[in-house]
C-alpha positions as CSV (number, residue, x, y, z in Angstrom):
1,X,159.1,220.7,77.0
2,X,161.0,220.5,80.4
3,X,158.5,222.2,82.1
4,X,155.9,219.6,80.9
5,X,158.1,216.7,81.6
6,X,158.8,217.9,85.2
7,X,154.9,218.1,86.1
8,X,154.7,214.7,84.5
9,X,157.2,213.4,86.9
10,X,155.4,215.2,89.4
11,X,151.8,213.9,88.8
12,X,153.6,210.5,89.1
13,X,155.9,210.7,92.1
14,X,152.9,212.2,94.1
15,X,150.4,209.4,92.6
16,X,147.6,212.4,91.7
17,X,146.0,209.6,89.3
18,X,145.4,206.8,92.3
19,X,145.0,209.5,94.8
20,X,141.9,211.4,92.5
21,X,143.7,214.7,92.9
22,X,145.0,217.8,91.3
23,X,147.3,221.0,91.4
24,X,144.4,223.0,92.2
25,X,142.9,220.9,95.3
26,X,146.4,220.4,96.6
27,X,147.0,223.7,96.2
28,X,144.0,225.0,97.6
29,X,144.4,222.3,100.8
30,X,147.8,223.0,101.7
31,X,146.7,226.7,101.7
32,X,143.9,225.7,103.9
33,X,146.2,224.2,106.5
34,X,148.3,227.2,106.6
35,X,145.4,229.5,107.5
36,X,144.1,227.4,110.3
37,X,147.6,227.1,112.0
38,X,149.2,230.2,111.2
39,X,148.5,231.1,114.7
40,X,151.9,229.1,115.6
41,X,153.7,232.8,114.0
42,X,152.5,234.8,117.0
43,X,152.0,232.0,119.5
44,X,155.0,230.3,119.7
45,X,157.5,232.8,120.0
46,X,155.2,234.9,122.4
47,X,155.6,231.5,124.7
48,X,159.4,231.0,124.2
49,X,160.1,234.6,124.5
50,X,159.0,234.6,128.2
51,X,162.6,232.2,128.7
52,X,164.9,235.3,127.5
53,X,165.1,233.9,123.9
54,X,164.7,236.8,121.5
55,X,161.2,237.4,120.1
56,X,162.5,237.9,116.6
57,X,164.6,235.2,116.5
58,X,161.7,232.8,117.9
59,X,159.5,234.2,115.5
60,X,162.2,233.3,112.8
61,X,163.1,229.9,113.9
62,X,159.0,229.0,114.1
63,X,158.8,229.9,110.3
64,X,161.6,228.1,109.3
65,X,161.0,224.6,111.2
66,X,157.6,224.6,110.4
67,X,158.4,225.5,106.5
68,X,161.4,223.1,106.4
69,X,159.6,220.0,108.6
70,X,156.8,220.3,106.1
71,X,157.9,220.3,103.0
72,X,160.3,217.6,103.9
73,X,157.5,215.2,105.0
74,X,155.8,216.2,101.7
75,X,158.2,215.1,99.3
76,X,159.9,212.3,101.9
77,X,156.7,210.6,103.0
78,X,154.3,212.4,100.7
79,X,151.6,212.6,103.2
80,X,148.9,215.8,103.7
81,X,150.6,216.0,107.1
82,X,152.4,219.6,108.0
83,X,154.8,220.3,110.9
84,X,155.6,223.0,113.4
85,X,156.6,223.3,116.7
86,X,153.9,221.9,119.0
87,X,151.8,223.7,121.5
88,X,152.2,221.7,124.9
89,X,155.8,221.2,124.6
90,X,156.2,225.2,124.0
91,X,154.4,225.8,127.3
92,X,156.5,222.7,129.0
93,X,159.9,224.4,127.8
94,X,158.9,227.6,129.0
95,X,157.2,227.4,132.3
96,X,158.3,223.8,133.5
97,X,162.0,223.5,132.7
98,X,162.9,226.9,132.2
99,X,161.0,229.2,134.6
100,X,160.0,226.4,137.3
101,X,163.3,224.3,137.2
102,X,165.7,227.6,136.0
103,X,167.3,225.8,133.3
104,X,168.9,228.5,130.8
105,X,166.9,228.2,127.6
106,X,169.8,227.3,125.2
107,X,170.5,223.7,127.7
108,X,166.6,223.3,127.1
109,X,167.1,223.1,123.5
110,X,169.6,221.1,124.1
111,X,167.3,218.5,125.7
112,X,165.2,218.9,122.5
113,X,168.0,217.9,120.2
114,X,168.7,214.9,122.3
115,X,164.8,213.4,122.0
116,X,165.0,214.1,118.5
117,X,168.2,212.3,118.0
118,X,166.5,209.4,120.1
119,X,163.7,210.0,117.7
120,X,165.9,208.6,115.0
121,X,167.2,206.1,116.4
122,X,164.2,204.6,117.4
123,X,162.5,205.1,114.2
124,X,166.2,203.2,112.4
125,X,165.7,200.5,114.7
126,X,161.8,200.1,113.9
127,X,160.8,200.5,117.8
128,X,158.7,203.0,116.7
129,X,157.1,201.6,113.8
130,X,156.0,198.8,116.2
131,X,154.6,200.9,119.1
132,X,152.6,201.8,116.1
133,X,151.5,198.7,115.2
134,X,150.9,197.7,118.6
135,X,148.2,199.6,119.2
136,X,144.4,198.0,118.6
137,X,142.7,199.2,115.6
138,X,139.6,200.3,117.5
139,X,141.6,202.3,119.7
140,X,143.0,204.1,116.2
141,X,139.0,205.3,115.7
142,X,138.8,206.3,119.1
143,X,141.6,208.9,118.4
144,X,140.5,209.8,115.3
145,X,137.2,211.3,116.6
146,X,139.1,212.2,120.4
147,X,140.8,214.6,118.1
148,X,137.6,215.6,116.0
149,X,136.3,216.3,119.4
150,X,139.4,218.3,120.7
151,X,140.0,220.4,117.4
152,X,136.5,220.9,117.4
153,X,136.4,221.8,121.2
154,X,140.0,224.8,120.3
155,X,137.5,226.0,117.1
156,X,134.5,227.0,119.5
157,X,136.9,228.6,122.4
158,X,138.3,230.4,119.6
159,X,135.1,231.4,117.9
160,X,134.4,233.0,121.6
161,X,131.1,230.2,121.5
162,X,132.7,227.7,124.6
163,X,133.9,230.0,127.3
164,X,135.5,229.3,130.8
165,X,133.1,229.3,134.2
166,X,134.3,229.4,137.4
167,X,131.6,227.6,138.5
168,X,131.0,225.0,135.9
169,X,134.6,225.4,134.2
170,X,132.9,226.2,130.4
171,X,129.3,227.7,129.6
172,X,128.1,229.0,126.7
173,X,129.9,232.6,125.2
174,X,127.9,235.7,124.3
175,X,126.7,235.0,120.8
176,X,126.1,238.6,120.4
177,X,129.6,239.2,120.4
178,X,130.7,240.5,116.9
179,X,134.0,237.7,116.9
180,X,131.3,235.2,118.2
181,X,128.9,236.5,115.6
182,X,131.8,236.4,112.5
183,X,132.9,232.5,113.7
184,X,128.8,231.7,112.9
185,X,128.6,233.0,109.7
186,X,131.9,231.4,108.6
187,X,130.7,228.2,109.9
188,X,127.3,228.5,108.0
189,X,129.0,229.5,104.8
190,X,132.1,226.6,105.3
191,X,128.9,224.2,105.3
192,X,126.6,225.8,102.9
193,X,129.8,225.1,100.3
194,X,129.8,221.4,101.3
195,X,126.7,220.8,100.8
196,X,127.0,222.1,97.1
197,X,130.4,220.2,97.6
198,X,132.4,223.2,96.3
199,X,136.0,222.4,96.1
200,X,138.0,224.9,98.6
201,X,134.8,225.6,100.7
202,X,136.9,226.0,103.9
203,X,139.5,228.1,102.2
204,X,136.6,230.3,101.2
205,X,135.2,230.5,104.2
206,X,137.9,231.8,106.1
207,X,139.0,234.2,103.5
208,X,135.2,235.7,103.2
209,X,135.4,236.2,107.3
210,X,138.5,237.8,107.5
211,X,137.3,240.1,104.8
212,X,134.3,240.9,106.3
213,X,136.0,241.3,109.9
214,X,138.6,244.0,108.0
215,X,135.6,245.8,106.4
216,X,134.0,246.0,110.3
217,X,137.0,247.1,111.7
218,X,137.6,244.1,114.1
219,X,141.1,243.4,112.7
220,X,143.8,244.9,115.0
221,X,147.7,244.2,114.1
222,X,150.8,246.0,114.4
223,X,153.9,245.4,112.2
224,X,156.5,244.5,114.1
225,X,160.5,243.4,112.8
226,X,161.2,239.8,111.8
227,X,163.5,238.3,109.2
228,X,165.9,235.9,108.4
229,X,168.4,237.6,109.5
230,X,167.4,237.9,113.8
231,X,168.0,233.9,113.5
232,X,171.4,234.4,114.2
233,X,170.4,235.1,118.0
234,X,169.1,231.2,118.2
235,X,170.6,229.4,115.7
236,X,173.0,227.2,117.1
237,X,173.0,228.4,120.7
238,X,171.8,224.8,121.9
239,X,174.1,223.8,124.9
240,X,174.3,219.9,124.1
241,X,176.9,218.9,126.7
242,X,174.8,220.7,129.6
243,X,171.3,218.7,128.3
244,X,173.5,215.4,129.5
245,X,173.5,216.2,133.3
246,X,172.0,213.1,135.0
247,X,169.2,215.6,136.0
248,X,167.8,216.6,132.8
249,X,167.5,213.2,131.5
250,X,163.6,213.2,133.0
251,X,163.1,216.3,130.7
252,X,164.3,214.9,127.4
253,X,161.8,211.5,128.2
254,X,159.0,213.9,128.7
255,X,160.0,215.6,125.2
256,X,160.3,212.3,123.7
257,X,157.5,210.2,125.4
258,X,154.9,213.4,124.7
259,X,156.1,214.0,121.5
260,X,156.0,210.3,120.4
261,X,152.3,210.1,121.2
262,X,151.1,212.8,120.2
263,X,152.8,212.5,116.8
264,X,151.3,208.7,116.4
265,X,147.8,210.1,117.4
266,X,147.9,213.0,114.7
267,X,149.5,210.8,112.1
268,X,146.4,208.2,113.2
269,X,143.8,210.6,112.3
270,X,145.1,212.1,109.7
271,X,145.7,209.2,107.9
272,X,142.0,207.7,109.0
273,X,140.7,210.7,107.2
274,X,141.9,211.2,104.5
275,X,141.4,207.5,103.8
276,X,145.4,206.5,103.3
277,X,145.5,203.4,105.3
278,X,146.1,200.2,103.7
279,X,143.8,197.5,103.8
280,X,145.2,195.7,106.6
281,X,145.2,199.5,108.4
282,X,148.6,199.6,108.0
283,X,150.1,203.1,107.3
284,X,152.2,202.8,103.9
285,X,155.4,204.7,103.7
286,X,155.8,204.8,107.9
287,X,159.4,204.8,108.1
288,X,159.8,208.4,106.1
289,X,157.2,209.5,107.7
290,X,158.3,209.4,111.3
291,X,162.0,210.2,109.5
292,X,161.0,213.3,108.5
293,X,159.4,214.0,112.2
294,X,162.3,213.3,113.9
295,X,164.7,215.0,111.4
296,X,162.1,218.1,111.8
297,X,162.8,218.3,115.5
298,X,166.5,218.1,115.2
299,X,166.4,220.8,112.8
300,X,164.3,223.1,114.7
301,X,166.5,222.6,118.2
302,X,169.2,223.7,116.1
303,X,167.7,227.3,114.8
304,X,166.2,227.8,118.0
305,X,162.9,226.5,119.4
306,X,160.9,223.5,120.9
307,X,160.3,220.1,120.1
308,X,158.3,219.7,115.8
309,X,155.3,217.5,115.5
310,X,152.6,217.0,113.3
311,X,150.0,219.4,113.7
312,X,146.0,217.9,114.0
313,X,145.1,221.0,111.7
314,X,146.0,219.0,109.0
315,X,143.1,217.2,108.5
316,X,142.0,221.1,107.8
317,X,143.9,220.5,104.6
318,X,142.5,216.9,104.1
319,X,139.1,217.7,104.2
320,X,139.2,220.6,101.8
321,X,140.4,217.9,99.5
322,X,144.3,217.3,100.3
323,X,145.8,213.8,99.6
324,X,149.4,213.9,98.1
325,X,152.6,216.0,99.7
326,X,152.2,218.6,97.6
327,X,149.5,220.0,100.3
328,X,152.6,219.8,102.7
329,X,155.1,221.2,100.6
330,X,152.2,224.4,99.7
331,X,151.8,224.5,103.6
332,X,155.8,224.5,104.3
333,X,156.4,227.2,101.3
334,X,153.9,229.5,103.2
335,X,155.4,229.7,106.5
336,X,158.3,230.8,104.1
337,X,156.4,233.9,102.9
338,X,155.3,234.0,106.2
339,X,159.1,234.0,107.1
340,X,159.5,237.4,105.8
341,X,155.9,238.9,106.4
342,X,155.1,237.1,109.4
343,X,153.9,240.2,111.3
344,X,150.6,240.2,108.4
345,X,149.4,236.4,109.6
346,X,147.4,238.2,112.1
347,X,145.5,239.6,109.5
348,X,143.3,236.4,109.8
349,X,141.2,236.7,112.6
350,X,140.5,233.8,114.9
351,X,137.0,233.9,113.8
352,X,137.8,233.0,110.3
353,X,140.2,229.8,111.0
354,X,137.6,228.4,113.8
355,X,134.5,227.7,111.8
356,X,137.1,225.8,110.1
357,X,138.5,223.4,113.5
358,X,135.1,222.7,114.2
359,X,133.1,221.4,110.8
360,X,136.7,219.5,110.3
361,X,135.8,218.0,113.9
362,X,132.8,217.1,112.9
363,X,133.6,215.2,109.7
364,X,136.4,213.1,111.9
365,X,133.8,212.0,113.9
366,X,132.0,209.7,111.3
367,X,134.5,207.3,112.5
368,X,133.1,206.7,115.7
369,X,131.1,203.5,113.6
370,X,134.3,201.6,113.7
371,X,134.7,200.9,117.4
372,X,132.1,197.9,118.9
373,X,130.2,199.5,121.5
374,X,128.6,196.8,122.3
375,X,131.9,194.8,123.5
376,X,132.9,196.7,127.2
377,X,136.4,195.6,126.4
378,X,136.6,197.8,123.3
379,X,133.7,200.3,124.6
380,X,135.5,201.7,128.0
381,X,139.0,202.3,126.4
382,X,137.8,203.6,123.5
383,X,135.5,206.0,125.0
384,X,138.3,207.2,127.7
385,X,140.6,207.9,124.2
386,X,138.0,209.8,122.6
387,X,136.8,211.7,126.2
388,X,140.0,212.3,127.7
389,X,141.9,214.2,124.5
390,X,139.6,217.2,124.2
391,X,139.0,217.4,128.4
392,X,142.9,217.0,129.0
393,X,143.3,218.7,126.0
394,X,146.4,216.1,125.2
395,X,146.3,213.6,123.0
396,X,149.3,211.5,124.6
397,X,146.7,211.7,127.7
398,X,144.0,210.2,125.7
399,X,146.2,207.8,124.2
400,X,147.4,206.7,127.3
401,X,144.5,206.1,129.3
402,X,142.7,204.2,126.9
403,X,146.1,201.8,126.6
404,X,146.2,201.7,130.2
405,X,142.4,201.0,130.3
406,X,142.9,198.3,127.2
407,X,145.5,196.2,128.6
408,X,144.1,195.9,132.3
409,X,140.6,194.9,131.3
410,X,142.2,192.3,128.8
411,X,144.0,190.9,131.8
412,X,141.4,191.2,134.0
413,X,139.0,189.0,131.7
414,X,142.0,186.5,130.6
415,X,142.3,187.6,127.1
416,X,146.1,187.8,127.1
417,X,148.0,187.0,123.7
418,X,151.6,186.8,123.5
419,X,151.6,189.1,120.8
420,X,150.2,192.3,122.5
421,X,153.7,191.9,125.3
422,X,154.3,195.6,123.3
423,X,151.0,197.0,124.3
424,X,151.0,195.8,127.8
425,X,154.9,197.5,128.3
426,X,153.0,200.4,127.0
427,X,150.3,200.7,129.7
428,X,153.6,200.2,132.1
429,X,155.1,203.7,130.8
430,X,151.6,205.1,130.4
431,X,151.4,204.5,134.3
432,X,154.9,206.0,135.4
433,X,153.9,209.0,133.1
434,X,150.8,209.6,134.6
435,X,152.7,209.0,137.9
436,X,155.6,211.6,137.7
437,X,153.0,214.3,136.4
438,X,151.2,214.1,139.2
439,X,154.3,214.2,141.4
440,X,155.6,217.1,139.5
């Protein structure tokens, strides 16, 4: 009887009736989302490990902020949206501020704790709700599909299709190649099951591939230690007090400013797809959700690695049918099992989770209808948005351009409104970003 009551509650606090979803397809889509950013178990710590920071431990802390930041957005906010530490800052912390500038690893965390602490108080004073806000709807399309385009764009390096060229920087890989050859058939299966709109098709997918790529012989792991326990070499090792020099203050901004952006843009396009906006495009429930972002970051500074953000492979998740935060919370409790057997995530091959990035791609791109092509002061920033993410492969850099692009055409054609003052401070930052990466 309790049991029954407690998935009544459930059903209710997660809205499965208005959403038109079920245990099985949340079930299944926070699965999904797992598999196709389970990479972040060997990835991370393999970049964090190159500052001195234990392997283990790294490997640890990775499991445990991406569990904890997604579970708690999915019963905070109760969005599709899971969390782990972000590739981009990972490679800033190691190579930029610890190897370039020699800054001990556990100050650098430091400076992680700090732009999440900003991160909350921004988001209790509302400034980052209205940055939100601030930005045009059209532009909100444009990153939609900029990401369609740039997780499409990872799925077919990873799938060994798109490789690099001296010459002309990417050509086309050797399809012949029996990863190459694995990453087709997944893709042709992931969309035969759409088109007989079978729930779980991506989930299917990549669980057929990998088990056809361990019958061939083409999955190579090694079990190596991990565990709860090697956390105690990170956990808590932050050096706050030394993050406050005057001289790292540029390095928290670029955690916060990157990390901001990238955040709105995944939390755009995720919500765009899954169809969650409001009818005035508003995003319901925005506070806890950038709550639970900023409280994620905090949290994994504190067990020992870099800045948590959403993760774009979330719309994985969505489009295998996702719409509540139970597909979070199913996401979050795997990186717990992976906690313990994270050395067995490399089962999955790459070609198994890129057929999936790229069909998802795909579907986000549907919203490219949405922006006025016709109208050169929507068509230009829009289309340096959607360009720039996947070619800069950054989604702050996308977003930032097209702002910058938005607010100078606008002036240049008169069409100032008092109301956009935000947008126009925007393009302002945008431009001293753009200038101290260059200078750096």
């Amino acid at each position: 009887m309790l049991g029954l009551f407690m998935r009544t509650f459930l059903e209710r606090y997660f809205e499965f009736e208005r959403l038109g979803t079920n245990w099985r397809t949340e079930s299944l889509a926070g699965a999904t989302t797992f598999l196709t950013m389970a990479y972040i178990v060997l990835v991370n710590p393999a970049i964090l490990a190159q500052t001195g920071m234990p392997l283990p431990a790294v490997t640890a802390a990775t499991c445990l902020s991406a569990a904890f930041g997604s579970i708690l957005m999915g019963i905070v906010a109760r969005y599709p949206i899971a969390l782990a530490p972000g590739m981009g800052l990972n490679a800033y912390f190691t190579y930029t501020v610890c190897l370039k500038m020699h800054i001990p690893w556990q100050t650098a965390l430091g400076a992680v704790f700090l732009s999440g602490v900003i991160f909350l108080l921004l988001t209790a004073c509302g400034i980052r709700q209205l940055i939100l806000r601030s930005i045009p709807q059209e532009l909100y399309a444009a990153v939609a599909c900029g990401i369609g385009l740039f997780i499409a764009f990872i799925g077919l390096t990873k799938a060994g299709l798109v490789v690099a060229d001296p010459a002309t920087m990417v050509r086309l890989g050797n399809v012949r190649d029996p990863q190459t050859a694995l990453a087709l058939l997944g893709l042709s299966i992931m969309v035969a099951l759409e088109i007989w709109q079978v729930r779980g098709s991506i989930l299917i997918g990549v669980l057929t591939v990998t088990l056809v790529a361990w019958m061939l012989g083409l999955v190579h792991w090694s079990p190596a230690a991990s565990g709860l326990h090697s956390l105690t070499a990170t956990a808590f090792k932050l050096d706050i007090p030394a993050a406050f020099h005057v001289g790292l203050l540029e390095i928290v901004f670029v955690f916060f400013f990157v990390d901001l952006f990238d955040n709105l843009g995944t939390l755009v396009a995720v919500t765009k797809r899954s169809g969650l906006l409001a009818a005035d495009h508003s995003i319901p429930r925005l506070n806890r959700i950038l709550f639970a972002d900023a409280v994620a970051t905090v949290a994994g500074s504190l067990t020992g690695t870099s800045t948590v953000t959403s993760y774009v492979e979330s719309t994985a998740g969505v489009a295998a049918g996702g719409r509540s935060g139970i597909t979070a919370i199913v996401t979050g409790l795997l990186f717990l099992v992976a906690l313990v057997a994270a050395p067995f995530v490399a089962v999955v091959p790459a070609a198994a989770t890129a057929p999936a990035l790229i069909l998802v791609g795909s579907m986000m791109l549907t919203m490219v209808t949405e922006i006025r092509w016709t109208d050169p002061l929507v068509a230009v920033p829009a289309f340096l948005t959607l360009i720039l993410i996947p070619l800069t492969y950054s989604i702050a850099n996308g977003l930032g351009f097209g702002i910058i692009a938005w607010a100078v055409l606008h002036l240049a054609a008169g069409k100032i409104r008092r109301q956009d003052w935000l947008l126009y401070l925007l393009a302002i930052l945008f431009v001293f970003r753009f200038v101290y990466l260059s200078a750096s």
